[in-house]
C-alpha positions in Angstrom: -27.3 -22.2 -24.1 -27.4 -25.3 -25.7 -29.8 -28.7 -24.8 -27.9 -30.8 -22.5 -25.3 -27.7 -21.2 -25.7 -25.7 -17.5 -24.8 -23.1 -16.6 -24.1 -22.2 -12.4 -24.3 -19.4 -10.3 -23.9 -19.9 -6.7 -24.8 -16.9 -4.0 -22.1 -17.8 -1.1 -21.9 -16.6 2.5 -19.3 -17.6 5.3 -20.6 -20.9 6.2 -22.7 -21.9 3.1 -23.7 -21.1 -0.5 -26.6 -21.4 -2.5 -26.7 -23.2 -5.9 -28.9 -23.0 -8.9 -28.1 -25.1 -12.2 -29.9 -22.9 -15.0 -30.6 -25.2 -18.2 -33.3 -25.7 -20.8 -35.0 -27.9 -18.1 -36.8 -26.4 -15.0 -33.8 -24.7 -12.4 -32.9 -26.8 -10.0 -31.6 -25.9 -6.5 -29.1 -26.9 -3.4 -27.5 -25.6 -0.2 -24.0 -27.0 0.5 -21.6 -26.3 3.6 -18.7 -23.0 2.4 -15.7 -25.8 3.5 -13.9 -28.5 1.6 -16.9 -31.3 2.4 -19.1 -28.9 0.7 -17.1 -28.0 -2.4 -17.0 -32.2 -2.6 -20.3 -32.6 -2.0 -21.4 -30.0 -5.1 -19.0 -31.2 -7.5 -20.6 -34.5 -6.6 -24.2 -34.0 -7.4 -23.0 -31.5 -10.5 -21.5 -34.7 -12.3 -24.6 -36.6 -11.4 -27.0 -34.4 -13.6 -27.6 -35.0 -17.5 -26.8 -31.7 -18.0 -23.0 -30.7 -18.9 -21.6 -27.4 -16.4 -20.4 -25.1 -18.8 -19.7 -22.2 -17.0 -19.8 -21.1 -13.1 -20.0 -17.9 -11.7 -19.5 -16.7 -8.4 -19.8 -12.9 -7.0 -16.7 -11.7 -5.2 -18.3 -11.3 -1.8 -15.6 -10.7 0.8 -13.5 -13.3 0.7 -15.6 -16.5 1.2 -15.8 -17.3 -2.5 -12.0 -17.5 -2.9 -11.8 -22.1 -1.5 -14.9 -22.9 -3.8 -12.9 -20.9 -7.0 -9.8 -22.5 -6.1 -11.4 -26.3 -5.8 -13.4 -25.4 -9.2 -11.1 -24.5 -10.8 -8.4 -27.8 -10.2 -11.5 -29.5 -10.7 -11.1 -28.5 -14.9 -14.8 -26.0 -14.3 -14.6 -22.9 -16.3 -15.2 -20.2 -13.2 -16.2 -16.6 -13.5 -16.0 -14.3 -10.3 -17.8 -11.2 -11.1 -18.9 -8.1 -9.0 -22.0 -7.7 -7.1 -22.3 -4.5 -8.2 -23.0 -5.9 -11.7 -25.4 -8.2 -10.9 -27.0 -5.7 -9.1 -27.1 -3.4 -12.1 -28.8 -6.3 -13.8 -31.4 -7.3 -11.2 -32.0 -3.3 -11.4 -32.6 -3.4 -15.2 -35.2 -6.5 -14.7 -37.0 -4.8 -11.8 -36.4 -7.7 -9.8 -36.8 -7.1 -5.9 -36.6 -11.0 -4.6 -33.8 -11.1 -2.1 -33.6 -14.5 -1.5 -30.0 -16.5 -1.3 -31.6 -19.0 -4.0 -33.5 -15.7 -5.9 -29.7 -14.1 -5.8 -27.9 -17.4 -7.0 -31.0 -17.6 -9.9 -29.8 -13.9 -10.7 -26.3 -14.5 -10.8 -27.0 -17.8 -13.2 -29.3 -15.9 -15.9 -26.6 -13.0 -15.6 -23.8 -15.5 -16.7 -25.9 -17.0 -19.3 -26.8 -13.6 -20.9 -23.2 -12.1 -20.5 -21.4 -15.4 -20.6 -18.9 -14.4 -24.0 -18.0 -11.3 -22.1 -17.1 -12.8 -18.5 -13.2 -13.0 -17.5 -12.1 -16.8 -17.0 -11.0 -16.9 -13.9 -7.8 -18.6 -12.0 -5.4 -18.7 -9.4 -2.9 -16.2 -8.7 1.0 -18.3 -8.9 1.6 -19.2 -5.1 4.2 -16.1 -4.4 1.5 -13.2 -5.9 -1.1 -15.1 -4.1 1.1 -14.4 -0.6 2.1 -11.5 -1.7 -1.7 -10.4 -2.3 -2.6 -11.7 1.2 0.3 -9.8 3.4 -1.0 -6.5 1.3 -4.1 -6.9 2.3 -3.1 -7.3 5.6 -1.0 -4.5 5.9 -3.8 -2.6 4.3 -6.6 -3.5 7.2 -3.4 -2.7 9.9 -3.0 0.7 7.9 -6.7 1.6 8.7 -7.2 0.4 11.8 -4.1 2.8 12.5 -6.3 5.7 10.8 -9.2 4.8 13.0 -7.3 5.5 16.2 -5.5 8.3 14.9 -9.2 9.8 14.8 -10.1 8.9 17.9 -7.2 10.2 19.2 -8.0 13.5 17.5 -11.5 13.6 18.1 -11.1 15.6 21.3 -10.8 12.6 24.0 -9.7 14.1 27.5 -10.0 11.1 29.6 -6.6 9.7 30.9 -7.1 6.2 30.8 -8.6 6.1 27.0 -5.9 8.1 26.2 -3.1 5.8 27.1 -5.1 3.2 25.9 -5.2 4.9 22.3 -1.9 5.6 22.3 -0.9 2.0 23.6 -2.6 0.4 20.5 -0.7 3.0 17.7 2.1 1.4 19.2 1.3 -1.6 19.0 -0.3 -1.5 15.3 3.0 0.7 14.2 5.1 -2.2 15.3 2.8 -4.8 13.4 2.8 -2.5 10.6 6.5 -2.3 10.4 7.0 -6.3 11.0 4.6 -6.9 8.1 6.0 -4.4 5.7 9.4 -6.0 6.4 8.0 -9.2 5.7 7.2 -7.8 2.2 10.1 -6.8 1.3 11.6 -10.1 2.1 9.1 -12.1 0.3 9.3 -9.3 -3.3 13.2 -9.8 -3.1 13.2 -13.7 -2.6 11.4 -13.8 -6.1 13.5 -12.1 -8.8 10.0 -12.0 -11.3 8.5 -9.9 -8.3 11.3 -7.9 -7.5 11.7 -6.8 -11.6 7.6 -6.4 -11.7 8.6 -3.9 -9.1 11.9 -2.1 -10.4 9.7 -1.6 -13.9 6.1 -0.2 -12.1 8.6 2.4 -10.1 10.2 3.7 -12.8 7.0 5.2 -13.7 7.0 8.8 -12.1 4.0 8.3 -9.1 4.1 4.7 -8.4 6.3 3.9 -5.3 7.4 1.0 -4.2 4.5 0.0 -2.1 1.8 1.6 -4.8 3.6 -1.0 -6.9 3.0 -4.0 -4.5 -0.2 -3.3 -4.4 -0.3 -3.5 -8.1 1.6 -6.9 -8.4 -0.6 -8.3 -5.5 -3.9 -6.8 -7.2 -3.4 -7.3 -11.1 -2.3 -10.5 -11.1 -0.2 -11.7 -14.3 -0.1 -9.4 -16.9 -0.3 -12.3 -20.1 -4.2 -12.5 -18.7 -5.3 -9.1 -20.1 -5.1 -8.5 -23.7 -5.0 -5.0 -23.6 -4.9 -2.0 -21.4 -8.3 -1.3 -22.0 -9.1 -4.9 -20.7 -6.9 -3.9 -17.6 -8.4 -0.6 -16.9 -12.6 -2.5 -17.1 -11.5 -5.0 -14.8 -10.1 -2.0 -12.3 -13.5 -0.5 -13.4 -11.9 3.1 -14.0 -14.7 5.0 -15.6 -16.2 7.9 -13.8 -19.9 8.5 -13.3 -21.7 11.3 -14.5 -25.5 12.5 -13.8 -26.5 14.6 -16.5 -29.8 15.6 -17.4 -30.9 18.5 -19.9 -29.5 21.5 -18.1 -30.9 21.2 -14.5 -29.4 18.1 -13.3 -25.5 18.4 -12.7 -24.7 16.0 -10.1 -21.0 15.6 -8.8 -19.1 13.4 -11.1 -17.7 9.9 -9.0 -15.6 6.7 -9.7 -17.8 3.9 -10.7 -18.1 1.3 -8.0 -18.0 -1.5 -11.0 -14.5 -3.4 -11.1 -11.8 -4.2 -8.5 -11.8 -1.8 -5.6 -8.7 -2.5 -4.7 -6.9 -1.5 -7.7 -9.3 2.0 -7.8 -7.7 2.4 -4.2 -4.4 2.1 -4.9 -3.9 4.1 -7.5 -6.1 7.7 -6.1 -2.8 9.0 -4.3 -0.2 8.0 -7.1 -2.8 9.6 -9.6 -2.8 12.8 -7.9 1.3 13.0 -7.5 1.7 11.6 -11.1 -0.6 14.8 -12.3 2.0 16.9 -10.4 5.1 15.1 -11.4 4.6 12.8 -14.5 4.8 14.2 -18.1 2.8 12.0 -19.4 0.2 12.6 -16.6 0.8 16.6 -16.3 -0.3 16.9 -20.5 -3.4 15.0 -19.3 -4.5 16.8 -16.9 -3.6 19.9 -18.4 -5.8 19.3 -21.5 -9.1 18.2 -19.2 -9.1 21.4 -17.3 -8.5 23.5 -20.3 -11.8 21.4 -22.2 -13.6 22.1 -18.6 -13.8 18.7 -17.2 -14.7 17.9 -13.3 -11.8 17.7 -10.8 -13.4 14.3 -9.9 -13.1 13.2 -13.8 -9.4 14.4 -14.0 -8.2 12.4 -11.2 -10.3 9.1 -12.9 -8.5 9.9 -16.0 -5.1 10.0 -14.6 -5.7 6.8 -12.5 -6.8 5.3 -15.5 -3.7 6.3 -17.5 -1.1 5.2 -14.8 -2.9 1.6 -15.1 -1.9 1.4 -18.7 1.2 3.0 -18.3 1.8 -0.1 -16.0 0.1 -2.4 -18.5 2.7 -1.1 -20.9 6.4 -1.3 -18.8 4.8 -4.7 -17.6 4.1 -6.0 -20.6 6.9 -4.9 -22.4 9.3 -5.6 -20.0 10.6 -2.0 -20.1 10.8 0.7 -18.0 8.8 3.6 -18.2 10.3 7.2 -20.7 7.5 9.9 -21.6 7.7 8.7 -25.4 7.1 5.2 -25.2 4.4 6.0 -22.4 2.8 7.6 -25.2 2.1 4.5 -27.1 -0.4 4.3 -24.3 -2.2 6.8 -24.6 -6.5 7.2 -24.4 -9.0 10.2 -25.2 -10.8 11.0 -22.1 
């Protein structure tokens, strides 16, 4: 970092967020309301300091982050949203154990310095993914709330009253999950980019119709990834193995670095692509035969139907087992 240049990395919570400016002058920090006032008030006292704000970052926490991104971002601020889980990885590798909101935004500042010509740019999603995103993670918390009182319902309750009860409320969630999907469907056909987005990620064999909202609503555009490698590190598809000379075999496990989301999505269409898609199918059939972990096939295969949807996405073209090839990856 250059004299006269900041750098920003702000720890925020549902009603406020913690600010430190990291320069070559002592940090300085501030506390400011998580609403519209407060994104005012901190641009407002940024532009009052000598030093120039190069770069913010924020960690995706929730969704509180998502007004203070937005507002930065119109505001002409170059904005990185990065994972916790990353900036926990880095307080890890300094041995740092303050847990303080001004400690974490501190952290999150010296971790944007250090890995600032790496960090994604962020921005917007266009208004009708940026809906679209919002009614499919709606229908998403619906969907397991519905599991949650299937469970319960399962779970050996005898008592009459709790039972209508239960039953009463998967009504009432299968209604509001039918309303909402319908809503969907409506809002992907009233925009012909998201209804051909949709026609292309289906013609890949394991994406359905609703794997591939999820996609749309999740990935974003496609022009902002320059390859399907980049794709695939954002998702954070990579699996995690504990190996250790030859006593230490733990079970291989999706990292928990990337967009959860997108690793959600894609664990059922992986496992019917492995039973259905060529591409998929060769894949998985040349894993087991080297002896990988269950666990690491399934990554793999998630990971290849992401750049198989990089690919027809990018191209434009719907998916055929030779040009799905130009897409291939070593495991």
């Amino acid at each position: 970092m250059q004299a006269g240049e900041g750098i920003i990395g702000i720890d925020i919570s549902i009603d406020s967020f913690d600010l430190v400016l990291r320069s070559t002058r002592a940090e300085q920090h501030r506390v400011f309301s998580n609403d519209p006032k407060g994104y005012t008030a901190m641009v407002a006292w940024a532009e009052r300091q000598p030093e120039r704000v190069v770069h913010i970052c924020l960690e995706a926490t929730g969704s509180y982050w998502e007004g203070l991104a937005e507002y930065l971002y119109q505001g002409g601020y170059t904005v990185s949203v990065v994972n916790p889980y990353q900036v926990k990885r880095y307080a890890d590798h300094l041995l740092n154990r303050n847990k303080t909101d001004k400690a974490d935004a501190s952290l999150i500042a010296e971790f944007c310095e250090k890995d600032r010509e790496r960090l994604r740019a962020w921005k917007p999603y266009p208004p009708e993914i940026k809906a679209l995103r919002a009614m499919e993670r709606r229908l998403a918390e619906l969907q397991d709330m519905k599991q949650q009182e299937q469970n319960r319902l399962k779970s050996g309750v005898t008592d009459l009253v709790v039972l209508e009860s239960l039953q009463e409320n998967l009504t009432h969630l299968e209604g509001r999950i039918k309303a909402l999907m319908k809503k969907i469907k409506e809002h992907v056909e009233q925009h012909p980019d998201l209804r051909e987005k949709q026609r292309l990620l289906t013609s890949i064999p394991g994406i359905g119709k609703l794997t591939a909202i999820k996609l749309i609503a999740e990935i974003g555009e496609i022009k902002d990834f320059a390859s399907a490698s980049q794709l695939a590190a954002y998702a954070g598809l990579a699996p995690k193995q504990f190996r250790s000379g030859s006593s230490v075999h733990k079970q291989t496990r999706i990292s928990k670095q990337g967009r959860t989301e997108l690793r959600r999505c894609l664990y059922m269409p992986a496992v019917v692509a492995s039973e259905h898609n060529p591409i998929v199918m060769d894949l998985k059939r040349r894993m087991l035969a080297s002896g990988h972990a269950k666990m690491e096939v399934i990554v793999a295969a998630m990971k290849k139907l992401l750049h198989l949807a990089y690919g027809v996405l990018k191209s434009g073209k719907p998916f055929d087992p030779d040009y799905g090839n130009q897409f291939c990856f070593n495991p």
